[in-house]
C-alpha positions in Angstrom: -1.4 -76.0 21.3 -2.1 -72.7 19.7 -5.2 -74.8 17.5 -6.7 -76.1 21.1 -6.6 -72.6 22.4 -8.3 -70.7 19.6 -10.9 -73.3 19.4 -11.2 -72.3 23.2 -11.7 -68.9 22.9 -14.0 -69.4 19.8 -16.5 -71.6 21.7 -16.4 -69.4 25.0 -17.1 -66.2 22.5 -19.7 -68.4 21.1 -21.9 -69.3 24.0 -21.2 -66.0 25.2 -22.7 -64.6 22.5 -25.3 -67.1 22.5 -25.8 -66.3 26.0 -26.5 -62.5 25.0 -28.9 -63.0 23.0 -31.2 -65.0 24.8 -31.3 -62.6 27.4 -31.7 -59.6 25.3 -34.5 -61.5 23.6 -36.3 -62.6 26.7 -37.9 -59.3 27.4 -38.6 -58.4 24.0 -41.2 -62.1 23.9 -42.4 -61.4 27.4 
């Protein structure tokens, strides 16, 4: 249970994260 939520949190901080730096990069290529 504990496992399964970690992994949770880990992916959403992931593509999160992911998600941030495509948009801070966006207006540094355009």
């Amino acid at each position: 249970m504990y496992r399964s939520t970690i992994t949770k949190t880990l992916l959403l901080a992931g593509i999160a994260a992911a998600g941030m730096a495509a948009l801070a990069s966006k207006p540094m290529q355009s």
